[in-house]
N, C-alpha and C positions, 0 to 999 in steps of 0.2 A: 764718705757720704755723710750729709747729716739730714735729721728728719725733721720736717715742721709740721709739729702736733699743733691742735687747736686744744682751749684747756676745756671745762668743764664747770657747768651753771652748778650742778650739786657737788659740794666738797666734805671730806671727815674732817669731824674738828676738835681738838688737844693738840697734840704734839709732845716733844722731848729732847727738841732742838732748842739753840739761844736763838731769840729776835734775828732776823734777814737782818743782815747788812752788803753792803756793795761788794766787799772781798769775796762776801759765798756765793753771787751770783753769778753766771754767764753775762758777757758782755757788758763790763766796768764800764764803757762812757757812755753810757744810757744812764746813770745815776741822775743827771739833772733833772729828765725827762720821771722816772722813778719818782724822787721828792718831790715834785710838783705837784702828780696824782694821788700820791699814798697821804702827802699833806690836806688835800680838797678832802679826799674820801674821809680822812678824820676829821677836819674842819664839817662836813656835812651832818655827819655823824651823832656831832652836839644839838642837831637838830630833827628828833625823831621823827616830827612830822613831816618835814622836810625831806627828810633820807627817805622817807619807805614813800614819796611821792616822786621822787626822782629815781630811784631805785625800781618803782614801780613794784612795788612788795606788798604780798598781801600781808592779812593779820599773823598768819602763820608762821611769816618769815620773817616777821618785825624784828627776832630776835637777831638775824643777822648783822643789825644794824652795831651791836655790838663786837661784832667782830674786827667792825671797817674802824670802831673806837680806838681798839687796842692795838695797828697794826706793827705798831712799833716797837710793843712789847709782848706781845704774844709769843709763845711756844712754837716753833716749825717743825716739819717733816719733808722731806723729798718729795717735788712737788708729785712724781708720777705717785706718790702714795698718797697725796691730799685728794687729787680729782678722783670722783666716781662717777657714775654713768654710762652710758652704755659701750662707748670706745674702750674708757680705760678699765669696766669690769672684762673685756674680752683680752685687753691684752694684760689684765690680772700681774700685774708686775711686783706683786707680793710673794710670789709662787715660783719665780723665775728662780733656776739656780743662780748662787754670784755671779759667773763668768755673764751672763746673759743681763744682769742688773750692770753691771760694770760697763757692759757693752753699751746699755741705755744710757747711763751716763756722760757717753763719750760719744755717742753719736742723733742723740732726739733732744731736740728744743721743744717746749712747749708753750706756744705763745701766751702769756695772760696781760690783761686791760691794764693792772694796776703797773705790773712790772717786766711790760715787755716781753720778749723771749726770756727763756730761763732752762738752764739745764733740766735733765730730766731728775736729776737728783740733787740738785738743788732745794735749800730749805728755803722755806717761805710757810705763811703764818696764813690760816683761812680769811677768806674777802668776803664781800657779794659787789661783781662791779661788772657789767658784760660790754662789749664792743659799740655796743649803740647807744651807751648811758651819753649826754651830758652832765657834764659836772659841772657846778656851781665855781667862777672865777679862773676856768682853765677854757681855751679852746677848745673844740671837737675833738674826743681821741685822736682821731685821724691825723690831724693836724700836729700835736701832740706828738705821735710817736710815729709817722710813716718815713719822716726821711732820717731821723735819727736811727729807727732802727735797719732800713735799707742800707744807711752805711755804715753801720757794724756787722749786718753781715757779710756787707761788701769787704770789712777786714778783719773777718775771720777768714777769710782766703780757702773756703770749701771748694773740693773739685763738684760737688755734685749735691744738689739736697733735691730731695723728694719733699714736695709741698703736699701734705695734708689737710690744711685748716679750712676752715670754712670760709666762702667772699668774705664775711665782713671782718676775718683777723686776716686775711691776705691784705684787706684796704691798710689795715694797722703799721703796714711792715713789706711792701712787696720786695720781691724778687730783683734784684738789680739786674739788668741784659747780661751784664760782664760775667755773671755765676751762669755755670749750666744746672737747669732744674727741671722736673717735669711736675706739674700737678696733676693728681690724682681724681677723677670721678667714678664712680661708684656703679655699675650697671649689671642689669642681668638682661639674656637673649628669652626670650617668649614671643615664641609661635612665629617666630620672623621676624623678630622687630625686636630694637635695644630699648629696655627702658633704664631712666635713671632713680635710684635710690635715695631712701630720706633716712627711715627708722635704720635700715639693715645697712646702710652707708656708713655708719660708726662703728657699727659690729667690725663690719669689712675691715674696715682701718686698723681698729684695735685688733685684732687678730692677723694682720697682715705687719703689723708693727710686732709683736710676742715672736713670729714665726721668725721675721728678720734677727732678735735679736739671739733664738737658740742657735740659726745656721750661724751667724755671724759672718756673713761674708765680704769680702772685700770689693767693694764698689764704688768706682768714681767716675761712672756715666751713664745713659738711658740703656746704652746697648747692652753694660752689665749688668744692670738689673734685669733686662728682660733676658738676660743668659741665666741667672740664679733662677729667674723666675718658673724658666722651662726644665730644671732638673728639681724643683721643691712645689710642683704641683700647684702652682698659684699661677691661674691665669692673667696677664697682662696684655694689652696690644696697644698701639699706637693710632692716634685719630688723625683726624684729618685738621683739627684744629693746632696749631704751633701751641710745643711747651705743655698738653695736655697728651695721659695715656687715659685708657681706663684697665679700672680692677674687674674683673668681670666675676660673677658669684652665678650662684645656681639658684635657677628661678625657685 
C-alpha cells in the first residue's frame, strides 16, 4: 500500500540535511517537471513585490519569499518533519518509534507544488507555493505536473494506495484507472444524517495515518484495509460513489 498525503501551507524551517537533489527524492523522472517550478519560484523570488502578490502573502509572511530564494541551497529535513498543521501535528511523526518512521517512509507520499510527490522522508528545504498559485513563465500547475506525475505512479507499480489529499493536489497527480485506490472523505453520523468534515478532516487523516503506521500492516486492497480497520477500532465503510470510502469519527 502506499499513502497519498496532501503537504501543508505552514512549514518548520532550518534544517540539517544537504540541499534536495533528484537522487534524494521519490520518483526520479519527475525531475524536469521539479526544475521548471523550483527555477520560477526562485526567478519570482527576485521580485518581492511580485512574489508576495502572486504568492498572495501578507506582510507577515513576506518573509517566506526568502525561502523560495534559497531553494537550492537551503538546509532539508524529512518532509513529514517539515510540514505542520493540523494533519501532520496529529500524526506527530517526531514521536513515532523507528520501526513506525521507517514504515512512513516506505509507504506515505506526500504531495507538494514545487516537487511533486516525495517520500515521506525525503529531504527537502522550506517553500511557500500551494496548488492554486500561478507562476510566472510556467503553465498552471496542473498542467505542469498531472500527467507526469500520473505516470510515475503508474510505474511505481502499487498494488493499492489510499488517496488522502485534498481536490486541488488530486487535480496535480490523479489516480491512474490501472492502480486500485480508494479516496478518503471525512464524516461524522448526527442525529441521522452524514455530515462531511473540514477542520477535524485533517485531524482524522493525521491520526489515521500515525495509527497505520504503529500497526503496520500489510495491505494491498480496499477489502484489507477495511479488515485492519474492523480489528484497530477505526471505522471505515464504503459509499456509494466508485473509488471513495469514508472515515467516519465521532460527532
Amino acid at each position: 500500500m502506499k499513502i497519498l498525503l496532501p503537504p501543508s501551507e505552514t512549514k518548520r524551517i532550518g534544517g540539517t540535511g544537504a540541499p534536495w537533489s533528484a537522487a534524494a527524492l521519490a520518483m526520479p523522472a519527475l525531475q524536469p517537471q521539479r526544475d521548471r517550478v523550483v527555477d520560477a519560484l526562485i526567478a519570482l523570488a527576485a521580485d518581492p513585490e511580485a512574489a508576495s502578490r502572486v504568492l498572495k502573502l501578507s506582510e507577515r509572511q513576506r518573509g517566506e519569499i526568502a525561502h523560495n530564494a534559497a531553494l537550492r541551497e537551503a538546509a532539508t529535513m524529512p518532509a513529514v518533519d517539515r510540514y505542520t498543521g493540523v494533519l501532520f501535528d496529529a500524526l506527530d511523526a517526531s514521536t513515532l518509534p523507528a520501526a513506525a518512521r521507517r514504515w512512513l517512509g516506505q509507504h506515505v507520499w506526500i504531495h507538494s507544488a514545487p516537487f511533486g510527490p516525495v517520500g515521506a522522508l525525503d529531504p527537502i528545504p522550506a517553500y511557500r507555493l500551494g496548488a492554486a498559485v500561478s507562476l510566472p513563465g510556467v503553465p498552471p500547475l496542473r498542467r505542469v505536473w498531472a500527467d507526469a506525475v500520473s505516470e510515475s505512479i503508474a510505474a511505481s507499480h502499487p498494488r493499492f494506495i489510499l488517496d488522502l489529499r485534498s481536490e486541488a493536489y488530486v487535480a496535480l497527480g490523479p489516480i491512474p484507472d490501472s492502480v486500485a485506490s480508494a479516496y478518503v472523505r471525512v464524516v461524522t453520523d448526527e442525529e441521522g444524517s452524514t455530515r462531511a468534515l473540514n477542520h477535524f478532516n485533517k485531524h482524522a487523516k493525521g491520526a489515521l495515518v500515525r495509527r497505520l503506521a504503529e500497526d503496520r500492516p500489510r495491505i494491498d486492497s480496499v477489502n484489507a484495509l477495511f479488515a485492519w480497520a474492523d480489528h484497530s477500532d477505526v471505522t471505515l465503510r464504503p459509499t456509494d460513489t466508485a473509488g471513495t470510502i469514508e472515515l467516519v469519527v465521532p460527532a
